[in-house]
C-alpha positions as CSV (number, residue, x, y, z in Angstrom):
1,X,-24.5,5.0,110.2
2,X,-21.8,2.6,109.5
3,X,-21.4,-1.4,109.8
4,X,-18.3,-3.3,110.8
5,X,-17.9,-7.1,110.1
6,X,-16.3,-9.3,112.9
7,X,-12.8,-10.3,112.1
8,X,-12.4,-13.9,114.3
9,X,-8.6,-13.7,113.1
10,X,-7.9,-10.4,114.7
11,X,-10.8,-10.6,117.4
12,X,-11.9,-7.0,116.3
13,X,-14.4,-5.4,114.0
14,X,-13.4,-4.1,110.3
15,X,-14.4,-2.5,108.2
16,X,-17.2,-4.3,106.0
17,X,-17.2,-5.9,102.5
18,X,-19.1,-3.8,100.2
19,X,-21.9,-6.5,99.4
20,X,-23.0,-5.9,102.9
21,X,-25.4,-3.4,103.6
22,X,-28.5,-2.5,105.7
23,X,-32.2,-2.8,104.9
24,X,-34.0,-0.3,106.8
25,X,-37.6,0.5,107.5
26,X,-39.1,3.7,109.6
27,X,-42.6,3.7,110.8
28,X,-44.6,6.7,112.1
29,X,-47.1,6.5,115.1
30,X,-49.5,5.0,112.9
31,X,-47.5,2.1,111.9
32,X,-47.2,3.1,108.2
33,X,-44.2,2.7,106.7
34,X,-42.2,5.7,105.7
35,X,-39.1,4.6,104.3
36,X,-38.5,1.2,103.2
37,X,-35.0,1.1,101.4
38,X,-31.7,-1.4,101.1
39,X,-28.4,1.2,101.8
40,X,-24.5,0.1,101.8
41,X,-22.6,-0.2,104.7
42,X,-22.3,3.4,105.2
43,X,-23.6,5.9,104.8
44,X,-26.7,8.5,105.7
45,X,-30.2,8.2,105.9
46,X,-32.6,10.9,106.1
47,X,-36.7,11.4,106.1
48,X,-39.5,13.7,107.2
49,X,-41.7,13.2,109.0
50,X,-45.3,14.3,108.9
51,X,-47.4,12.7,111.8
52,X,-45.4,13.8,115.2
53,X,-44.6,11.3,117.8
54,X,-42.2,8.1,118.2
55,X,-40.9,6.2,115.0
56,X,-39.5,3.2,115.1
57,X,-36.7,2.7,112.9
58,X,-35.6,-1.2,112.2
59,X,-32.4,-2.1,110.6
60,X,-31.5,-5.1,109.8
61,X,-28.4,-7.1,107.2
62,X,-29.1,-7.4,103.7
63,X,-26.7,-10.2,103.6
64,X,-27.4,-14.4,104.2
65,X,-23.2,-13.8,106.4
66,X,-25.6,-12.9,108.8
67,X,-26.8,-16.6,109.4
68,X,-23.3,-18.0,109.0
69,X,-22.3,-16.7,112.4
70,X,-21.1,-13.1,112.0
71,X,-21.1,-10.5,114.0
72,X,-22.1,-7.1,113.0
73,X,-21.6,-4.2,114.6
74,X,-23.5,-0.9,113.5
75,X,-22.5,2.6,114.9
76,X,-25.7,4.9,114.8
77,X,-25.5,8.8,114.4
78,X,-29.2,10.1,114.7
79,X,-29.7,13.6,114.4
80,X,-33.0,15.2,114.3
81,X,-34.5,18.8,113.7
82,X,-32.5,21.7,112.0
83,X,-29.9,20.3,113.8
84,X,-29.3,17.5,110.4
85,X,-28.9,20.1,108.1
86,X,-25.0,20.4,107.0
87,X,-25.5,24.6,106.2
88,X,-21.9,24.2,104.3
89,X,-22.7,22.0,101.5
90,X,-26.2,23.9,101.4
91,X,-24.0,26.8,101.0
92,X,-21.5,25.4,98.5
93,X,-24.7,23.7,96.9
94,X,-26.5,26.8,96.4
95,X,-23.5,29.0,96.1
96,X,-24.8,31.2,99.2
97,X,-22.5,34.0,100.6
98,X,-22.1,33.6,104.5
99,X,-25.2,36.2,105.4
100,X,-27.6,34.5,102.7
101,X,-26.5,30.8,105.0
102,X,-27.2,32.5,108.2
103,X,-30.7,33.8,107.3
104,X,-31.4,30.4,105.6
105,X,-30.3,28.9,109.2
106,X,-32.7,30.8,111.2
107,X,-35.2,30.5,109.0
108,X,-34.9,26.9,109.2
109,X,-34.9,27.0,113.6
110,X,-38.5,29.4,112.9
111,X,-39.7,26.5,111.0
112,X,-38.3,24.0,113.5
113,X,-39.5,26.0,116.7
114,X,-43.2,26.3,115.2
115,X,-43.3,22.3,114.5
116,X,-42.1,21.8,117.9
117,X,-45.3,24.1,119.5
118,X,-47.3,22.1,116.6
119,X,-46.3,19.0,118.2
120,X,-46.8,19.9,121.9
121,X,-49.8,21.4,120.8
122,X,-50.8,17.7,119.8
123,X,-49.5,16.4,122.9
124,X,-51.3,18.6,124.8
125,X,-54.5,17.6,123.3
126,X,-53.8,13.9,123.4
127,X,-53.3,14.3,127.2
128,X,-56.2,16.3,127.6
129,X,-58.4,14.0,126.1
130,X,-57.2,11.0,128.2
131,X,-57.4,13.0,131.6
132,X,-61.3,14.1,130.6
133,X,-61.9,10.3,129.4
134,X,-60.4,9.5,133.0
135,X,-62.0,11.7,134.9
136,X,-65.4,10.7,133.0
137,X,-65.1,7.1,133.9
138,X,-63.9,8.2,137.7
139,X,-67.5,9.9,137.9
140,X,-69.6,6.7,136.3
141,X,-67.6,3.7,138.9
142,X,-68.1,6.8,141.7
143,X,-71.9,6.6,140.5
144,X,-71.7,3.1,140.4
145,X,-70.3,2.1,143.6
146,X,-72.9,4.9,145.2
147,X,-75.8,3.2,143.6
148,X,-74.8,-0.3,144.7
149,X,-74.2,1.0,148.1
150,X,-77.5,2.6,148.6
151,X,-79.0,-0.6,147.0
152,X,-77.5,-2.9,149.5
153,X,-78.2,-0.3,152.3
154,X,-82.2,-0.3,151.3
155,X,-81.8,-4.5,150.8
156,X,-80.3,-4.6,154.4
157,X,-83.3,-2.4,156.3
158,X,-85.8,-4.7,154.3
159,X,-83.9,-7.7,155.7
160,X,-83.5,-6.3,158.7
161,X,-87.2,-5.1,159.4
162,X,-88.7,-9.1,158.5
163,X,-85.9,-10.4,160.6
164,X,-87.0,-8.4,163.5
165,X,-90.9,-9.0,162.6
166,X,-90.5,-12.5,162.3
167,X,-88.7,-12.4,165.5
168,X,-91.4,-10.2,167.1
169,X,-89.0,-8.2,168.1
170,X,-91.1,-5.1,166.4
């Protein structure tokens, strides 16, 4: 991420002042809080994850400029999965030759394949258990609706029958 400060004078963003910088806050599914932390105006943010589904991540100014009138403008750069992993400083990190990086990269896409089937798995089963819990309270308002219709069909030829004696029409 980065944040640029409106410049009024030149009617474009610039660069911002180093005492500006972002609070930001990630919540899983669950709506607990996995990162909570202040960061500068630039740089990268990065977490894992351990329930699957949507987070929400919420950034906002650390700074009281915010109030005075000034525009921010905040350029975002998600990147999710294996895909976030930079395998060059890893390499340069670990001091890896260029076969030892490439194992260490598809071991890393295994790991990321199998969290994806653990996550559709979860899905899956979400979705089944709101179809059955559907389907369940189809049957009970069919049931339901049945019941109330033979009850009104039974109050009807009782109705019927002492209209018709009364009538002397039976």
């Amino acid at each position: 991420y980065k944040v640029e400060l409106y410049d009024p004078r030149s009617g474009g963003f610039m660069p911002s002042t180093p005492g500006i910088g972002m609070h930001v806050e990630v919540r899983d599914p669950n709506d607990h809080i996995v990162l909570s932390r202040v960061y500068s105006s630039e740089g990268m943010i990065s977490f894992t994850s351990t329930i699957p589904g949507e987070h929400v991540i919420c950034m906002y100014s650390n700074s009281t400029s915010w109030f005075s009138g000034s525009q921010l403008r905040v350029h975002l750069d998600i990147q999710v999965g294996e895909h976030a992993v930079d395998y060059a400083n890893v390499a340069e990190k670990d001091k890896l030759n260029e076969l030892q990086q490439r194992i260490r990269q598809l071991l890393n896409q295994v790991h990321q394949i199998t969290k994806e089937q653990s996550y559709q798995r979860h899905r899956e089963e979400r979705f089944r258990q709101t179809s059955e819990s559907t389907s369940q309270r189809v049957v009970w308002w069919s049931l339901l609706q049945t019941a109330v219709l033979i009850g009104i069909g039974v109050w009807q030829m009782k109705h019927l029958k002492s209209f018709f004696e009364a009538k002397k029409l039976v």
